[in-house]
C-alpha positions in Angstrom: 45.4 60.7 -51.0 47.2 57.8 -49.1 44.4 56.7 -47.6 43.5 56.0 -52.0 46.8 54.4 -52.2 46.3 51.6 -49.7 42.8 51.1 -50.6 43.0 47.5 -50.0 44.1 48.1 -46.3 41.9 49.0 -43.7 43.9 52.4 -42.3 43.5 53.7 -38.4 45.8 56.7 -38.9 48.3 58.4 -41.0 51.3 60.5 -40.6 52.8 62.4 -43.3 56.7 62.7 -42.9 57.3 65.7 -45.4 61.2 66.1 -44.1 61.6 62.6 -45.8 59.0 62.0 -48.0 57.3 59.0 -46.3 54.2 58.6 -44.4 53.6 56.6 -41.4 50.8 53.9 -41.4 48.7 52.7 -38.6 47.0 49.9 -40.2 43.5 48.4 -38.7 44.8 44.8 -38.9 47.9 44.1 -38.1 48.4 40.7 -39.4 48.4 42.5 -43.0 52.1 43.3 -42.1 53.2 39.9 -42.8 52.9 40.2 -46.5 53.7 43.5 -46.7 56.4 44.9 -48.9 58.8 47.4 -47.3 60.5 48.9 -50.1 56.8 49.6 -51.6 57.0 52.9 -53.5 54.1 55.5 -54.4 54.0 58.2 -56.3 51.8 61.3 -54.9 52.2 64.7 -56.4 54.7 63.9 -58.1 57.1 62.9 -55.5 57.9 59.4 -54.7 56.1 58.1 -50.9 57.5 55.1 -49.0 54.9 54.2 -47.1 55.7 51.9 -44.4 53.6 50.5 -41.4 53.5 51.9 -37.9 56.7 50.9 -35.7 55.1 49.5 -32.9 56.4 51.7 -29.8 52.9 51.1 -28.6 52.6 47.4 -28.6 52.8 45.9 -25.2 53.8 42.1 -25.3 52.5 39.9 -22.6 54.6 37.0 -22.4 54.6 33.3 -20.6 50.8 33.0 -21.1 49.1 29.4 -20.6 49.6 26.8 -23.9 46.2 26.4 -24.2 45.2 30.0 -23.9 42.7 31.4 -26.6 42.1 34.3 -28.3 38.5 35.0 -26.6 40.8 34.6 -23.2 43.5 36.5 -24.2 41.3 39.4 -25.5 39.4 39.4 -22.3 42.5 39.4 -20.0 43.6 42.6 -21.7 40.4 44.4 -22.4 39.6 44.4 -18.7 41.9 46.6 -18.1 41.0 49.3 -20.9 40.2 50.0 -24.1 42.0 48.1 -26.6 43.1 49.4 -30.1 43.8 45.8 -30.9 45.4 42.3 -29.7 46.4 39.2 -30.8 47.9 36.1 -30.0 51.3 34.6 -31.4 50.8 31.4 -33.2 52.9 29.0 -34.5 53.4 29.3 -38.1 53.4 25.1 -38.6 51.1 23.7 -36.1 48.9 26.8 -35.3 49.6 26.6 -31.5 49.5 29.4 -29.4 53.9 30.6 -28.7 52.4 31.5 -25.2 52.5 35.0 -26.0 50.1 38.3 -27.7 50.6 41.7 -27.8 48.2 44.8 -27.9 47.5 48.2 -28.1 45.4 50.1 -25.7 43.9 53.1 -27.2 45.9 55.3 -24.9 49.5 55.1 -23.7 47.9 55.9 -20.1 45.9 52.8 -20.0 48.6 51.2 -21.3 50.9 52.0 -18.3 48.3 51.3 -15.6 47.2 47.5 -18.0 51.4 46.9 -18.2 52.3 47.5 -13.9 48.5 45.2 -13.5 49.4 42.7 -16.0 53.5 42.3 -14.9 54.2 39.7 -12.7 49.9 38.9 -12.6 49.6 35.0 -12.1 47.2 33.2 -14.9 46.1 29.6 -14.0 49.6 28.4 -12.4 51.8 30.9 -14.6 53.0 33.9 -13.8 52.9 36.9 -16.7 55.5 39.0 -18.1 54.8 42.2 -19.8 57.1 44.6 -21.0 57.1 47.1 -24.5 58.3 45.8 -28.2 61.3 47.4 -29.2 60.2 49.9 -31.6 62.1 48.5 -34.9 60.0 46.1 -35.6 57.6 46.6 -38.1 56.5 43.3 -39.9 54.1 41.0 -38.4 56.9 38.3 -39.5 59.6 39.9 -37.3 57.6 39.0 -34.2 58.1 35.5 -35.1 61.6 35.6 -36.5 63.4 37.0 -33.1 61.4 35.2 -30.7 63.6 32.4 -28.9 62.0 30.6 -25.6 64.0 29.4 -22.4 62.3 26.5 -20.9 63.0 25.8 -17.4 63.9 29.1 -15.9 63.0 29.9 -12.2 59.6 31.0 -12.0 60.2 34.3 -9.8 63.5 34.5 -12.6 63.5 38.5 -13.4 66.8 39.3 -14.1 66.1 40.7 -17.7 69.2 42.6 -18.1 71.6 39.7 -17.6 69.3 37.5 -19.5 70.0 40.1 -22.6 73.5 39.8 -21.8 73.5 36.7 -21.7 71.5 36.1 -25.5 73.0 39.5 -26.7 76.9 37.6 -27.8 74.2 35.6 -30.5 71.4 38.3 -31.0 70.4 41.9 -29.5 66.8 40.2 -28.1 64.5 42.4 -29.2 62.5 41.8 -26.2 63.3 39.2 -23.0 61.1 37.9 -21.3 
């Protein structure tokens, strides 16, 4: 019945939250999530449904990739490692240019692990990658773009993410540092 509600939205999985009355979305195509409505209510049974997409505790973020990195390149980098659910790249919502940073889901959180310790600290045609996991909360496609703020010029072994946090966290808690 919720997969009739969101017919217009391609659907990977769904949890039903019955304590609460909402269900969980995992949807296909993540960049839907830009244009979608949080407070969207349903009615099933009777009873009202929030429906709201997945959080992305799965999403790793790989971080201080090449400007002119593509899609075809950054899909390749990833998929050797495993299966992927789904990536993308960060672009810039004016230009179009690649923010030097995607994200992705590997079908399972083991291949995850091994892809994140391979793909951490990995060099990539005279830059060296950061990956870490997306804090959780966020759950627009919009957000990504919205908390993302880039420090040119650090030291390129620089690794010190807890005092970078610190550091940004008197402006912003950084949702992710790389």
């Amino acid at each position: 019945e919720v997969r009739e509600l969101l017919s217009g939205y391609l659907v990977h999985s769904i949890q039903l939250q019955l304590s609460n009355g909402s269900a969980r979305v995992l949807l296909a195509e993540p960049e839907v999530l830009e244009t979608w409505a949080r407070s969207t209510h349903h009615t099933l049974r009777g009873h009202k449904v929030t429906i709201s997409p997945s959080n992305t505790e799965g999403l790793l973020c790989v971080a201080r990739l090449p400007a002119d990195c593509t899609e075809d390149e950054f899909a390749g980098l990833v998929g050797s490692l495993g299966e992927v659910s789904y990536c993308f790249l960060m672009r810039s919502e004016k230009t179009g240019e690649s923010k030097g940073y995607g994200f992705m889901e590997y079908v399972t959180k083991e291949v995850a692990l091994q892809a994140k310790s391979v793909l951490d600290g990995r060099e990539l045609r005279d830059t060296v990658l950061v990956c870490d996991w997306l804090d959780p909360s966020h759950v627009t496609f919009a957000s990504l773009h919205s908390t993302c703020l880039y420090v040119d010029h650090l030291p390129k072994d620089y690794r010190d993410m807890g005092e970078f946090r610190r550091v940004f966290s008197k402006v912003t808690n950084p949702p992710y540092c790389q």
